[in-house]
mmCIF file of the N, C-alpha and C atoms, coordinates in Angstrom:
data_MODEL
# 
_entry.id   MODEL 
# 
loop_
_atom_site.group_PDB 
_atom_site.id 
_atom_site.type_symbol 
_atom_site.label_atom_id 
_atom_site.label_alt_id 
_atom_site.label_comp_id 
_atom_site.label_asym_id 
_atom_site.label_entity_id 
_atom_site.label_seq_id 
_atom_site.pdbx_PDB_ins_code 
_atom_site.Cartn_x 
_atom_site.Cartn_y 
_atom_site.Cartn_z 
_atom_site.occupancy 
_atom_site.B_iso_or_equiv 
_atom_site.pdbx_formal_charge 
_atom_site.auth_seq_id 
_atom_site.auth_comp_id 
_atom_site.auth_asym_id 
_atom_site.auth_atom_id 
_atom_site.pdbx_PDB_model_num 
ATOM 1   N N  . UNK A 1 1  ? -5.213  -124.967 164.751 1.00 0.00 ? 1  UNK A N  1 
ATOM 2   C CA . UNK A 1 1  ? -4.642  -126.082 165.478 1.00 0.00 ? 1  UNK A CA 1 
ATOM 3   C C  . UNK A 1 1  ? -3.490  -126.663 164.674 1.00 0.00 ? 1  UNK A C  1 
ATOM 4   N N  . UNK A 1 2  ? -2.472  -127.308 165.338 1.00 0.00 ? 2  UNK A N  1 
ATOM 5   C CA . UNK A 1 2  ? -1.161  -128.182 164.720 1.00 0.00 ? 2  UNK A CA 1 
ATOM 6   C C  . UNK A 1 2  ? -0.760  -128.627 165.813 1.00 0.00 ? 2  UNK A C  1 
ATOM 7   N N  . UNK A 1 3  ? 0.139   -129.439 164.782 1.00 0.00 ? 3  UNK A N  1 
ATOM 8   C CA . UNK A 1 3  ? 1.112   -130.811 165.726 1.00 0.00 ? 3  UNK A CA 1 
ATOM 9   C C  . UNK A 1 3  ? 1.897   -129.797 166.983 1.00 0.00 ? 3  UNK A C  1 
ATOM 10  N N  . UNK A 1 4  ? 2.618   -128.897 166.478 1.00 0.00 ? 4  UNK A N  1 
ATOM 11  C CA . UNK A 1 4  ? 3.813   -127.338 166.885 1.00 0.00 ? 4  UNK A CA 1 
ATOM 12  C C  . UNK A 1 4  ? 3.622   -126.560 166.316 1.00 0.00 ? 4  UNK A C  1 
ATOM 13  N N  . UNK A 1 5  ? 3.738   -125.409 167.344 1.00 0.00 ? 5  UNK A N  1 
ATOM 14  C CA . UNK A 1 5  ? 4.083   -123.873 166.768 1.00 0.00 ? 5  UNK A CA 1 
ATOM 15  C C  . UNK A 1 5  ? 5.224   -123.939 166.993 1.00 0.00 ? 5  UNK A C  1 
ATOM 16  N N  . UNK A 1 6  ? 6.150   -122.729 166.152 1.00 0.00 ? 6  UNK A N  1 
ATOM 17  C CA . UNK A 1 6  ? 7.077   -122.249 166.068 1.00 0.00 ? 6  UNK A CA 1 
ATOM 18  C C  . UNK A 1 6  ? 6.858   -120.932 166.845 1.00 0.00 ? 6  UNK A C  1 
ATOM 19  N N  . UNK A 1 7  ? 7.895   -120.158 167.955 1.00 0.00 ? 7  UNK A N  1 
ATOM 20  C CA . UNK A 1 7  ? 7.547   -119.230 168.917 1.00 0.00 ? 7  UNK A CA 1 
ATOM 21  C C  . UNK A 1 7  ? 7.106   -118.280 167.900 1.00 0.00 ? 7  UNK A C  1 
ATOM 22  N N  . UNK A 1 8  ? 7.814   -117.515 167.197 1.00 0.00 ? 8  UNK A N  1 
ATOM 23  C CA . UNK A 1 8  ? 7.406   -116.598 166.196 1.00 0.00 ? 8  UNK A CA 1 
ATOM 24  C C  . UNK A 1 8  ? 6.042   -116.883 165.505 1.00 0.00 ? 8  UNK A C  1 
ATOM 25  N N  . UNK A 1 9  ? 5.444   -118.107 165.251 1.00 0.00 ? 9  UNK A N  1 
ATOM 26  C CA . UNK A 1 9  ? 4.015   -118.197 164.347 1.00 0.00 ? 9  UNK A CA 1 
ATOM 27  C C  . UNK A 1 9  ? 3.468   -117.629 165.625 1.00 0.00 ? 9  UNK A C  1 
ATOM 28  N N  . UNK A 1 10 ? 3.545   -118.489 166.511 1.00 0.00 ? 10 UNK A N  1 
ATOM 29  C CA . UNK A 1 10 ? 3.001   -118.222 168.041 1.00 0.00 ? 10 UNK A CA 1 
ATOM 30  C C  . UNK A 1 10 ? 2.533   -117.122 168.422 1.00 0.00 ? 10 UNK A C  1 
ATOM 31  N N  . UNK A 1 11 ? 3.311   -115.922 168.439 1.00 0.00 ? 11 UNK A N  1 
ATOM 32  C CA . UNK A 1 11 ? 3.514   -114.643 168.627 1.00 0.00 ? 11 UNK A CA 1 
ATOM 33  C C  . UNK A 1 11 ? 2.619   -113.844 167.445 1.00 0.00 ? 11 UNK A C  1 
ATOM 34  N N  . UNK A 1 12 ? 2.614   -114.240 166.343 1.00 0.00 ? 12 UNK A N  1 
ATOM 35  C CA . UNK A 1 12 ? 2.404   -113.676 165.285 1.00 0.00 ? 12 UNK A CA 1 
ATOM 36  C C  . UNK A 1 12 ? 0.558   -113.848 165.769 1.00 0.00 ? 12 UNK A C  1 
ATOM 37  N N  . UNK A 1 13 ? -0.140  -115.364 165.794 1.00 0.00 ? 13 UNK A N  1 
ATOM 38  C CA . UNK A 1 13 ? -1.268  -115.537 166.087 1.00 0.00 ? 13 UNK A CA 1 
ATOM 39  C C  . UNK A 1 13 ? -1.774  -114.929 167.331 1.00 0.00 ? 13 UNK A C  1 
ATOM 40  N N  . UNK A 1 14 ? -0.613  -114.743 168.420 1.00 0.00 ? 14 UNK A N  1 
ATOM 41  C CA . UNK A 1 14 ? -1.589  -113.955 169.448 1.00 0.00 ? 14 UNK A CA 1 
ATOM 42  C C  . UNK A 1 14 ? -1.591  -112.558 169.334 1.00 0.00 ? 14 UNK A C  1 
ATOM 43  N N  . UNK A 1 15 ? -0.646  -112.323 168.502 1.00 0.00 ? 15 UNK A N  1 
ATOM 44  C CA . UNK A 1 15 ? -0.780  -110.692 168.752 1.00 0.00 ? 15 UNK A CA 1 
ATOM 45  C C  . UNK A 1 15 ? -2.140  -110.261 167.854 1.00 0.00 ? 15 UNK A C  1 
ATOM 46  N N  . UNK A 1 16 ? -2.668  -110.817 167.203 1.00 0.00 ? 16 UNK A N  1 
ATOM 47  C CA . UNK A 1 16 ? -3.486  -110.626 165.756 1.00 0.00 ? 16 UNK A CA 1 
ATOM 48  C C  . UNK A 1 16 ? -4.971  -110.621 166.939 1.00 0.00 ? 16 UNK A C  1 
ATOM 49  N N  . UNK A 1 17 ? -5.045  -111.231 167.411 1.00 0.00 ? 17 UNK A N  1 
ATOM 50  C CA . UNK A 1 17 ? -6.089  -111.753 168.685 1.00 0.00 ? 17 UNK A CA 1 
ATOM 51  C C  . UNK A 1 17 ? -6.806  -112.986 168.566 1.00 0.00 ? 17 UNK A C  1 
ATOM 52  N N  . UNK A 1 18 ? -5.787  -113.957 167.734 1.00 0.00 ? 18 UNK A N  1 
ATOM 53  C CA . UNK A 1 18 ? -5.672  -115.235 167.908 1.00 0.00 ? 18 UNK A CA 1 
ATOM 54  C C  . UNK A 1 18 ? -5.869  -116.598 169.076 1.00 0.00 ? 18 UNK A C  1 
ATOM 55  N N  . UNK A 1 19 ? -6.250  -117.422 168.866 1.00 0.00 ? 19 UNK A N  1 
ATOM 56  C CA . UNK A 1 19 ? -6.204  -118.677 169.701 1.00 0.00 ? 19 UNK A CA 1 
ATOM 57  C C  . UNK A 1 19 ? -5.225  -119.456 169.180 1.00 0.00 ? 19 UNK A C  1 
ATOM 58  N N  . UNK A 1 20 ? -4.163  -120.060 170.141 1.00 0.00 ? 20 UNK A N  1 
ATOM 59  C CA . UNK A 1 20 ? -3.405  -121.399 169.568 1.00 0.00 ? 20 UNK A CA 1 
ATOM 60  C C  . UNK A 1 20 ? -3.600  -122.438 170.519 1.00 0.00 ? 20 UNK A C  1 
ATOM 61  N N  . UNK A 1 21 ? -4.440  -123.452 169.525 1.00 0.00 ? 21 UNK A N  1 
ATOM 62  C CA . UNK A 1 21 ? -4.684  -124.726 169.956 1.00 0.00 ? 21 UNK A CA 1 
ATOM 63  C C  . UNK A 1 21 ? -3.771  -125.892 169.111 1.00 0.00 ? 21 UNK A C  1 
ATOM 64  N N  . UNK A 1 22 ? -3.802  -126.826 169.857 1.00 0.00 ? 22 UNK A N  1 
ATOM 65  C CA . UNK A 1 22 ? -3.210  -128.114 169.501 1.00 0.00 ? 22 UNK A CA 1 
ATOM 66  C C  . UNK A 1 22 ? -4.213  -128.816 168.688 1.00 0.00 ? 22 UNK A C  1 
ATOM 67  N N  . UNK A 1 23 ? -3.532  -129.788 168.227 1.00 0.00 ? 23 UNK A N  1 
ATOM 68  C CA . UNK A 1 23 ? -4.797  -130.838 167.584 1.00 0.00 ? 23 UNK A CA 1 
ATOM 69  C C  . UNK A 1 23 ? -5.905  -131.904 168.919 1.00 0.00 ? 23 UNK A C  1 
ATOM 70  N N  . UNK A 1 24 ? -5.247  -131.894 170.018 1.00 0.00 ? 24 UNK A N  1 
ATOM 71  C CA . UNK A 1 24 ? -6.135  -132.768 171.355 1.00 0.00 ? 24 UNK A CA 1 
ATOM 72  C C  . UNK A 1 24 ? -7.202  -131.799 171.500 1.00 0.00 ? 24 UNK A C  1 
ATOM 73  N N  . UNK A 1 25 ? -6.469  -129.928 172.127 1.00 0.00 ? 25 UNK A N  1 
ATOM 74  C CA . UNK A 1 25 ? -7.279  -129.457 172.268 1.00 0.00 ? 25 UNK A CA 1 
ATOM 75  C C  . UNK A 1 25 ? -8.370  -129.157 171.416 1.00 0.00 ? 25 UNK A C  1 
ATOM 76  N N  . UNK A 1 26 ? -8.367  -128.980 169.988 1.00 0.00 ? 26 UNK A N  1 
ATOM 77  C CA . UNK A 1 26 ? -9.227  -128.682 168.792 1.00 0.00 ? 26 UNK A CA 1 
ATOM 78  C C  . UNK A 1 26 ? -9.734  -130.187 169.194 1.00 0.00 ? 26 UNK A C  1 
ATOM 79  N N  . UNK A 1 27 ? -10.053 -130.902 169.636 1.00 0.00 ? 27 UNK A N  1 
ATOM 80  C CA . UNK A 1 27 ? -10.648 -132.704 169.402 1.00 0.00 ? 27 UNK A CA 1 
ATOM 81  C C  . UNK A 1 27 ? -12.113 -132.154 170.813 1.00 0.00 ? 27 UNK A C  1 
ATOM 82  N N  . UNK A 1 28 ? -10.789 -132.238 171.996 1.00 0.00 ? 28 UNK A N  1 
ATOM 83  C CA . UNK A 1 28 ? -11.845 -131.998 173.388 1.00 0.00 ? 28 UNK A CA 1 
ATOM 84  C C  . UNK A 1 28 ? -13.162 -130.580 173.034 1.00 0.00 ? 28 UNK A C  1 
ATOM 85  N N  . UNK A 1 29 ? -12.613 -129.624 172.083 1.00 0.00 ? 29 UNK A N  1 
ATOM 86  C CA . UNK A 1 29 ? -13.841 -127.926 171.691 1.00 0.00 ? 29 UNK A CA 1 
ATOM 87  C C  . UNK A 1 29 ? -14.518 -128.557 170.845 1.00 0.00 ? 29 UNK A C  1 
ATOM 88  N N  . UNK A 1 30 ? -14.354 -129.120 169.528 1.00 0.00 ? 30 UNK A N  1 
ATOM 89  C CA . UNK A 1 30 ? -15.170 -129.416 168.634 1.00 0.00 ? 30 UNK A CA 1 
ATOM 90  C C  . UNK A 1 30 ? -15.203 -130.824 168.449 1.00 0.00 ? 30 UNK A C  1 
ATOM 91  N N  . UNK A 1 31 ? -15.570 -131.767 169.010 1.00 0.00 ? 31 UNK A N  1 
ATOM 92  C CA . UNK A 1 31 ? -15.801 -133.361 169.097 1.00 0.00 ? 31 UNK A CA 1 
ATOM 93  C C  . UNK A 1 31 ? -16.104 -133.400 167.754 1.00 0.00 ? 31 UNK A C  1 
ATOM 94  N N  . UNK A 1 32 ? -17.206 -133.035 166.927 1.00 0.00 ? 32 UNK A N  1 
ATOM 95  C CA . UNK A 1 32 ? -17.658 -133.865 165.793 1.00 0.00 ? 32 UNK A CA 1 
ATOM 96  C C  . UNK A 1 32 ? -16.942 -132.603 164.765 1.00 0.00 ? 32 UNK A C  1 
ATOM 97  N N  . UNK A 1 33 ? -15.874 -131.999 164.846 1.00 0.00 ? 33 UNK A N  1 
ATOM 98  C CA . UNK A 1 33 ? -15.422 -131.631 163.782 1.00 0.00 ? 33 UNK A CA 1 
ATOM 99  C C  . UNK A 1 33 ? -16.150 -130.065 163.067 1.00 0.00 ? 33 UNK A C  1 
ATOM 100 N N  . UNK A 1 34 ? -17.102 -129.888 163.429 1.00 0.00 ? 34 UNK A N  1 
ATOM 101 C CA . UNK A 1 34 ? -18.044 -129.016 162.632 1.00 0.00 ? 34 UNK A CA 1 
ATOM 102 C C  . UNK A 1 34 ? -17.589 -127.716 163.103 1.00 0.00 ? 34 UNK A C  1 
ATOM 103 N N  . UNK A 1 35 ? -18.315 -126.604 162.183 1.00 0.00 ? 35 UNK A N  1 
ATOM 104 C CA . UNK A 1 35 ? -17.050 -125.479 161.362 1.00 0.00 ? 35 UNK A CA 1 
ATOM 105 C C  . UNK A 1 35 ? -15.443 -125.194 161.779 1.00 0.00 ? 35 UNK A C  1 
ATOM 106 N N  . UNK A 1 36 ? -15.459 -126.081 161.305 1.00 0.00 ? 36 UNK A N  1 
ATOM 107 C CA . UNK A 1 36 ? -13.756 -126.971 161.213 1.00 0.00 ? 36 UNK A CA 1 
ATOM 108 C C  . UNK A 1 36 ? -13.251 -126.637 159.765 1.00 0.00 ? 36 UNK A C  1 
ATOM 109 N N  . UNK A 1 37 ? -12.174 -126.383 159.568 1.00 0.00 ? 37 UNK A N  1 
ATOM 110 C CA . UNK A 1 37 ? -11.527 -126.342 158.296 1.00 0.00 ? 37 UNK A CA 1 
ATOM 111 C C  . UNK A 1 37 ? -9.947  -126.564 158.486 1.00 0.00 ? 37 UNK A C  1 
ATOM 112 N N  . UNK A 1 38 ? -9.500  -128.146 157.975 1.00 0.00 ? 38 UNK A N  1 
ATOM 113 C CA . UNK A 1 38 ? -8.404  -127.759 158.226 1.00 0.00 ? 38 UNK A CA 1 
ATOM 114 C C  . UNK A 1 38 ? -7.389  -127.995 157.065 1.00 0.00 ? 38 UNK A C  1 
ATOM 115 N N  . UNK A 1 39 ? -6.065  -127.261 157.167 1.00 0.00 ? 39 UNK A N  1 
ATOM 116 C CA . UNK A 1 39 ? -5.416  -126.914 155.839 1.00 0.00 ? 39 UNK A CA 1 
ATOM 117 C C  . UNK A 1 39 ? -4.470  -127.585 156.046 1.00 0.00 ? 39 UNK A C  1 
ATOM 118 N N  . UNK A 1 40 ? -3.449  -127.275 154.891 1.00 0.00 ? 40 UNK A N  1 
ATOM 119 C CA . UNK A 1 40 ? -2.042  -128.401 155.265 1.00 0.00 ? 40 UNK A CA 1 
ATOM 120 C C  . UNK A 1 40 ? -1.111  -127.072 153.983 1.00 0.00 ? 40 UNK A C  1 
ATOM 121 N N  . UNK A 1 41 ? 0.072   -127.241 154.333 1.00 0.00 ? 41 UNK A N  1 
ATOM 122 C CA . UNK A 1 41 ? 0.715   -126.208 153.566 1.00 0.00 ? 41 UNK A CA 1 
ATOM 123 C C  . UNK A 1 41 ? 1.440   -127.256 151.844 1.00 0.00 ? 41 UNK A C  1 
ATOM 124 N N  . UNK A 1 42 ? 1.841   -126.647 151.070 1.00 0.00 ? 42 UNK A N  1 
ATOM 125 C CA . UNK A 1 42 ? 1.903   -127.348 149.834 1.00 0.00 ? 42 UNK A CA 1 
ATOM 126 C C  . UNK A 1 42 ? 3.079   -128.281 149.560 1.00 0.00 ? 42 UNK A C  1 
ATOM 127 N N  . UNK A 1 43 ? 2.632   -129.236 149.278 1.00 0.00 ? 43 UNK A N  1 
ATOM 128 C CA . UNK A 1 43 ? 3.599   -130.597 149.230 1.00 0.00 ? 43 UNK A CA 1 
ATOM 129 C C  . UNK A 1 43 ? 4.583   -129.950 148.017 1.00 0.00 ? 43 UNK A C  1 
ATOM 130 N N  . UNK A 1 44 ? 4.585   -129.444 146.940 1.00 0.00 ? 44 UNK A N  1 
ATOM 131 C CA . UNK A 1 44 ? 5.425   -129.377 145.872 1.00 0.00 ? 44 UNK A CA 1 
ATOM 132 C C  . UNK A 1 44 ? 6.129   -127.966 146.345 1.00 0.00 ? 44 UNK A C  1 
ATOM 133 N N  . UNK A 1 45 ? 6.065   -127.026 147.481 1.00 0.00 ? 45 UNK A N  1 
ATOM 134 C CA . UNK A 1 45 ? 7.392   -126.153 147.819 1.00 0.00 ? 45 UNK A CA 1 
ATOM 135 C C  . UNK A 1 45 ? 8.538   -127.165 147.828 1.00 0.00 ? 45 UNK A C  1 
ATOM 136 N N  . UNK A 1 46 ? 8.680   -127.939 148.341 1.00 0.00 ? 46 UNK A N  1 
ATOM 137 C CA . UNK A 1 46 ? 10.173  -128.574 148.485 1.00 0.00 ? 46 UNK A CA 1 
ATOM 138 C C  . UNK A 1 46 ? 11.363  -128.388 147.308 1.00 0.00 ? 46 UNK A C  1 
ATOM 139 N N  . UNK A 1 47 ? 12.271  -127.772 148.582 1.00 0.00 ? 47 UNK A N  1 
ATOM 140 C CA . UNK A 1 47 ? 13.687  -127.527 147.441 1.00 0.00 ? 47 UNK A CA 1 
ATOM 141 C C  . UNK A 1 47 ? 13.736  -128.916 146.673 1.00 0.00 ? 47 UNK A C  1 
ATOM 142 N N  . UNK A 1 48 ? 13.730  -129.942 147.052 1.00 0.00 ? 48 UNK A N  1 
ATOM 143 C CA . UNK A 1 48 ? 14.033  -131.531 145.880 1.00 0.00 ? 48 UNK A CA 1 
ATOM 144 C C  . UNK A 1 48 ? 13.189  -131.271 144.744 1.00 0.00 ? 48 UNK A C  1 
ATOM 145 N N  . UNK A 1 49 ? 12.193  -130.896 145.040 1.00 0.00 ? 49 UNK A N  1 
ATOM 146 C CA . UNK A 1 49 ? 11.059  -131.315 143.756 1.00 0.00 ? 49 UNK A CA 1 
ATOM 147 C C  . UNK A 1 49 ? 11.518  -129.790 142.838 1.00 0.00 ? 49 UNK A C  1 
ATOM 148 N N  . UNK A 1 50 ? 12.869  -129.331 142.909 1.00 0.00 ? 50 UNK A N  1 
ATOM 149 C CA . UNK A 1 50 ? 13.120  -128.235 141.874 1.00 0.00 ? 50 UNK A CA 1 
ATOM 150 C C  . UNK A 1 50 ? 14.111  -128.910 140.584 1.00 0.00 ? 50 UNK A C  1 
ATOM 151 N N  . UNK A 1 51 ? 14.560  -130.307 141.462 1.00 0.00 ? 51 UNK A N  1 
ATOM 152 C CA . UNK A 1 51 ? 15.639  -131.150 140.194 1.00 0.00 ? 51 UNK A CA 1 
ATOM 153 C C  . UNK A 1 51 ? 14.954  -132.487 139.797 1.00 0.00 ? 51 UNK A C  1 
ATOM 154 N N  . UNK A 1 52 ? 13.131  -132.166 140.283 1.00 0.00 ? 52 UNK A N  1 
ATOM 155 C CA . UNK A 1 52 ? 12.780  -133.391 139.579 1.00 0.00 ? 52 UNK A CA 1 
ATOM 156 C C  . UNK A 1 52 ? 12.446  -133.372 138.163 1.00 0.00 ? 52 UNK A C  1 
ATOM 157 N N  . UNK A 1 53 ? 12.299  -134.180 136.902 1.00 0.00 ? 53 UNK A N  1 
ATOM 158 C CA . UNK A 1 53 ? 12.393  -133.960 135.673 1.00 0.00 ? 53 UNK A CA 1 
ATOM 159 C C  . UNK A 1 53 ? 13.121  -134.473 134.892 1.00 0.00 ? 53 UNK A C  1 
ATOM 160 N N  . UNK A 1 54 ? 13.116  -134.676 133.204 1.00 0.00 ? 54 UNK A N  1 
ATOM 161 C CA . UNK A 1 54 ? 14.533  -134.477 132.536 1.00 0.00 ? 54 UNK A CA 1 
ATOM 162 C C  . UNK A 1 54 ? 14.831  -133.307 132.222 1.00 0.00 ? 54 UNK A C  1 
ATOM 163 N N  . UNK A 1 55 ? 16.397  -133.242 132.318 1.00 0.00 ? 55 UNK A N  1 
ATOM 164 C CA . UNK A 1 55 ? 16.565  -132.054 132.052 1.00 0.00 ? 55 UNK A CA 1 
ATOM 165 C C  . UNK A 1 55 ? 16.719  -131.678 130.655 1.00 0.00 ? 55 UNK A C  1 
ATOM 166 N N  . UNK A 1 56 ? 17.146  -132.648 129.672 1.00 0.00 ? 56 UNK A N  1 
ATOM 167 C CA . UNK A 1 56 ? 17.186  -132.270 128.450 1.00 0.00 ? 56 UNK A CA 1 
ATOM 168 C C  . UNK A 1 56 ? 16.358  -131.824 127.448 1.00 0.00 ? 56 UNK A C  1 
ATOM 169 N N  . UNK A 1 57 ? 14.761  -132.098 127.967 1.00 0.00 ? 57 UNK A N  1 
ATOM 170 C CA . UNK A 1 57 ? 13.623  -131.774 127.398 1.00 0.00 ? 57 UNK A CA 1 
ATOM 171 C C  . UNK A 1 57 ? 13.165  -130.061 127.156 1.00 0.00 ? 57 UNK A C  1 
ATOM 172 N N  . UNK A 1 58 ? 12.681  -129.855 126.308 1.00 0.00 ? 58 UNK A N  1 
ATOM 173 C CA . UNK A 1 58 ? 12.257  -127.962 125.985 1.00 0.00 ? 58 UNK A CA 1 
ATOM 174 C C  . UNK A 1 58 ? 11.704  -127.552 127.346 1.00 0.00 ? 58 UNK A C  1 
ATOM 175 N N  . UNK A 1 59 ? 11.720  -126.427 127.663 1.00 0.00 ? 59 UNK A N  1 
ATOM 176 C CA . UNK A 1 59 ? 11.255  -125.678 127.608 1.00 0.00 ? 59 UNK A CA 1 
ATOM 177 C C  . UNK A 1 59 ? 11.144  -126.212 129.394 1.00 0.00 ? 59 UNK A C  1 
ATOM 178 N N  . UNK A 1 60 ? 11.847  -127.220 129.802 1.00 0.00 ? 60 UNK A N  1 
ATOM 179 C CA . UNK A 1 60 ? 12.076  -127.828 131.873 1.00 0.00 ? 60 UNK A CA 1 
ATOM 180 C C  . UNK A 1 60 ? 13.060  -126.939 131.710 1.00 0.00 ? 60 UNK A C  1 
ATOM 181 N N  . UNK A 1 61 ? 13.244  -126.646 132.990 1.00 0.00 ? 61 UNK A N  1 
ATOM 182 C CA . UNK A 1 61 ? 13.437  -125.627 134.394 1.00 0.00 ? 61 UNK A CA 1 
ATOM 183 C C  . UNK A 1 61 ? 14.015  -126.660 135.429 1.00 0.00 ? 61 UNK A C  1 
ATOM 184 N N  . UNK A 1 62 ? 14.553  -127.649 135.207 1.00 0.00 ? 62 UNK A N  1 
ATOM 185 C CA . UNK A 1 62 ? 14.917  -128.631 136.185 1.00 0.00 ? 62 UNK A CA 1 
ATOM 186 C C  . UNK A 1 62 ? 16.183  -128.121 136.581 1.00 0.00 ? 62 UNK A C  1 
ATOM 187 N N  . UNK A 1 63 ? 16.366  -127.866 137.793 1.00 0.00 ? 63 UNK A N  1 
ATOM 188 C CA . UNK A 1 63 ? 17.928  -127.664 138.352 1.00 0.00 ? 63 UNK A CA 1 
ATOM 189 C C  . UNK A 1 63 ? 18.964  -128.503 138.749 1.00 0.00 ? 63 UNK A C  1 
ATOM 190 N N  . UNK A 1 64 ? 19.724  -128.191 138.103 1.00 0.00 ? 64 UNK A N  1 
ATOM 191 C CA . UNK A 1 64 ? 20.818  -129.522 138.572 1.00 0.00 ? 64 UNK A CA 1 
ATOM 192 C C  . UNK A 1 64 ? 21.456  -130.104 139.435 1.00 0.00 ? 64 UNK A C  1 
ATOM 193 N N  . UNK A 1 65 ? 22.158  -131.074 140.069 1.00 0.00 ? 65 UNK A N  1 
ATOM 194 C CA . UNK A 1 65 ? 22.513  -131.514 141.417 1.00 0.00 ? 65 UNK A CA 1 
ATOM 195 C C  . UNK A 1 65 ? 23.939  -131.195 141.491 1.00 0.00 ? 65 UNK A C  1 
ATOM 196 N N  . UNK A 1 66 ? 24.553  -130.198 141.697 1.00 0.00 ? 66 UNK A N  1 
ATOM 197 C CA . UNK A 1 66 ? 25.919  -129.361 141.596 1.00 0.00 ? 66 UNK A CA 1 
ATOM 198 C C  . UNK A 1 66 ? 26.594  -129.151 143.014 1.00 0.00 ? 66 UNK A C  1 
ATOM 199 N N  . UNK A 1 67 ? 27.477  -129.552 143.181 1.00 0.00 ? 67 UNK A N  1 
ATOM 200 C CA . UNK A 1 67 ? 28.648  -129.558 144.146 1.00 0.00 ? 67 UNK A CA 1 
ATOM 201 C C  . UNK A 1 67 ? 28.643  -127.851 145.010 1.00 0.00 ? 67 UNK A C  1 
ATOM 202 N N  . UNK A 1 68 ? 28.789  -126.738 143.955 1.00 0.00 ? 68 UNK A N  1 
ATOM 203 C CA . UNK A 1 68 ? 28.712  -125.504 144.361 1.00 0.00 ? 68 UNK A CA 1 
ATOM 204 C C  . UNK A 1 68 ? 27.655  -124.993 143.708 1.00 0.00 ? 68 UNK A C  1 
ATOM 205 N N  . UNK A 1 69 ? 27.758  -123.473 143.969 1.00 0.00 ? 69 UNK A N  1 
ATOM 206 C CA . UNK A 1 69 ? 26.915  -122.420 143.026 1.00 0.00 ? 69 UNK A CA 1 
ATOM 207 C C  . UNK A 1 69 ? 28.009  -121.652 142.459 1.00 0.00 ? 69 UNK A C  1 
ATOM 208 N N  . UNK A 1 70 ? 29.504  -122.005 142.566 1.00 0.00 ? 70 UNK A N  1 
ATOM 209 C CA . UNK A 1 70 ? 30.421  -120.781 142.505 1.00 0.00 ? 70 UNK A CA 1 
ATOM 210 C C  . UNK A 1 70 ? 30.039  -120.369 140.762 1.00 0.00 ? 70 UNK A C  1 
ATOM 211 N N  . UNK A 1 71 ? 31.096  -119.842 140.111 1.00 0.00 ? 71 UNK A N  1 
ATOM 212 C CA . UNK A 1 71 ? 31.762  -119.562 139.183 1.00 0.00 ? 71 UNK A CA 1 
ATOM 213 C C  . UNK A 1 71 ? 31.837  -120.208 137.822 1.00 0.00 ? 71 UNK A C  1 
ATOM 214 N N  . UNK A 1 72 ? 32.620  -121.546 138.188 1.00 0.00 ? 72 UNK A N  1 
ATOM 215 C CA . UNK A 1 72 ? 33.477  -122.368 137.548 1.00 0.00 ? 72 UNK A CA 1 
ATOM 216 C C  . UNK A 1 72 ? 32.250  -124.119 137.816 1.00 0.00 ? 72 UNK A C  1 
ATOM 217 N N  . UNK A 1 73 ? 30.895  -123.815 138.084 1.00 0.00 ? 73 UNK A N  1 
ATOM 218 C CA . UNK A 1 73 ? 30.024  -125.118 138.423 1.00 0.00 ? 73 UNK A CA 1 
ATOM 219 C C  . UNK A 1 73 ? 28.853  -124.979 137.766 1.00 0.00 ? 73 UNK A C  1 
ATOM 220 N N  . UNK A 1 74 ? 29.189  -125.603 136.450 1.00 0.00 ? 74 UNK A N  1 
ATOM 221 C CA . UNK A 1 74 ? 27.872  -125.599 135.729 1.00 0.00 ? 74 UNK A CA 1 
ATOM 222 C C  . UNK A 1 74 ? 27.350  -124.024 135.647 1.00 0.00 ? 74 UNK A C  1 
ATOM 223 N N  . UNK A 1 75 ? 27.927  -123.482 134.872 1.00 0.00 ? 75 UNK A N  1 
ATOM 224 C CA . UNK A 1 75 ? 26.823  -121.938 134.839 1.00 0.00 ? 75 UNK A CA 1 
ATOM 225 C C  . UNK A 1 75 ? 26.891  -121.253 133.588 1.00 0.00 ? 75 UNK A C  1 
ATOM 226 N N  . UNK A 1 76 ? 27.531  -122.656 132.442 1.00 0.00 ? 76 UNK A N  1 
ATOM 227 C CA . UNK A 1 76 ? 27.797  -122.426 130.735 1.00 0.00 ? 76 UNK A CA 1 
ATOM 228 C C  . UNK A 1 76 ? 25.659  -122.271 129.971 1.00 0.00 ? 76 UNK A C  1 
ATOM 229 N N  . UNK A 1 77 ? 25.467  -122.159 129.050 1.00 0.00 ? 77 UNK A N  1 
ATOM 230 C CA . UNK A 1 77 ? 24.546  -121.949 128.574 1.00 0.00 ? 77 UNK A CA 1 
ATOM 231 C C  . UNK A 1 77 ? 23.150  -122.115 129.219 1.00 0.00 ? 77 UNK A C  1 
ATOM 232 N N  . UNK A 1 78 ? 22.795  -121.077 130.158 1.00 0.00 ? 78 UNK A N  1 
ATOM 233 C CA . UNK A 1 78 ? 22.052  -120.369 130.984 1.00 0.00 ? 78 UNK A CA 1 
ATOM 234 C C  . UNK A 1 78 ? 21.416  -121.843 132.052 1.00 0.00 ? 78 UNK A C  1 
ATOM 235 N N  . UNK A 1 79 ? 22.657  -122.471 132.646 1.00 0.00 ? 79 UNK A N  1 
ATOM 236 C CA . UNK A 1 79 ? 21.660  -122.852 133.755 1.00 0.00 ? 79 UNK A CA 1 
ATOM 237 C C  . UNK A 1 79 ? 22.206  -122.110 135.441 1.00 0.00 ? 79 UNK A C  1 
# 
């Protein structure tokens, strides 16, 4: 169950021999919730949380907030 599918998840779950329900419909099948499991995908993928940090500290991986990716933008001693 979710808020939306995307046509492609969509497709992907029925071809498998899937059900896609909503969150109303998952409410009206299982009223009290039971063998229910529900997931949520991971809060820390987000591209932002890749320049959170200091950056001057050992051994961070923090990426910087740069205008381009070209050439000539920040790309002196390995960042």
């Amino acid at each position: 169950a979710a808020l939306h599918f995307s046509a492609g998840a969509r497709a992907r779950i029925l071809k498998s021999g899937g059900t896609v329900l909503t969150l109303d419909q998952l409410a009206l099948r299982t009223p009290t919730g039971s063998n229910t499991v529900l997931l949520r995908g991971p809060k820390n993928a987000r591209e932002a949380r890749k320049h959170f940090g200091a950056a001057g500290v050992p051994n961070s991986s923090t990426v910087p907030y740069i205008r381009s990716k070209g050439r000539k933008f920040e790309k002196a001693r390995g960042r």
